[in-house]
N, C-alpha and C positions, 0 to 999 in steps of 0.2 A: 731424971728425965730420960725416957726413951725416945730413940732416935728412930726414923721413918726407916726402911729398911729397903725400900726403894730409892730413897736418897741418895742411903750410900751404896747401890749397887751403881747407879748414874756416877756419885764421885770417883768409883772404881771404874769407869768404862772413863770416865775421861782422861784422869790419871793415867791410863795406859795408852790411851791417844796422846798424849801429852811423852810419855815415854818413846814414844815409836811401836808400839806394841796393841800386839789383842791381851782382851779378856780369856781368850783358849788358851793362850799362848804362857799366863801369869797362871795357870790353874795348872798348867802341864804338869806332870815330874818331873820335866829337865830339870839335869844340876848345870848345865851349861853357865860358865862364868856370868858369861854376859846379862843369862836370862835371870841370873839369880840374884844379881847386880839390881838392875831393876826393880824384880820384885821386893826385894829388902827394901829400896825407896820408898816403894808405893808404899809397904808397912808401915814405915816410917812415917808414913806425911799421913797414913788413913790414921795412924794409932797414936800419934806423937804428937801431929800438929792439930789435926781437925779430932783429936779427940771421943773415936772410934772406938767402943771396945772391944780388944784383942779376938774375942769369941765372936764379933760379927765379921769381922775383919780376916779370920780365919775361915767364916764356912765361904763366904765371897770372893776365896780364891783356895778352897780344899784344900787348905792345911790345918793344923791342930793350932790352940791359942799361943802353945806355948813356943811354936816356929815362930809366927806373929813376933812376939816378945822377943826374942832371938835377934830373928831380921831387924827388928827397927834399931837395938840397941848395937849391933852392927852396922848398920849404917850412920850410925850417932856416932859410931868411934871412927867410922873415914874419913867422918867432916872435920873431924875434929884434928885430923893429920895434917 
């Protein structure tokens, strides 16, 4: 099943309302802690919960699929702390 692609550009814009944050801001190249912190969430919750895949999730905030994967699976070992 393909997913609307606008959909998930909207669960990404909220997601990062929901963070405190922009959609410029989760696209940037900061490595800034904080910002990186978040974006790994968002990974997390677009790829992990809601079932996103990695490659849409990727061009919807310019990175490659395999940071995606990364990110989420880090964020999955914080909670886990």
């Amino acid at each position: 099943m393909k997913r609307d692609y606008l959909l998930d550009q909207t669960t990404f814009e909220r997601l990062c309302t929901r963070y405190e944050t922009t959609p410029d801001l989760m696209r940037s190249p900061s490595r800034a802690a904080v910002l990186a912190r978040k974006r790994q969430a968002i990974m997390y919750l677009m790829h992990k919960v809601l079932k996103i895949d990695s490659t849409i999730v990727a061009r919807q905030m310019n990175r490659d699929h395999s940071t995606v994967l990364y990110g989420a699976e880090q964020h999955e070992k914080r909670m886990q702390l």
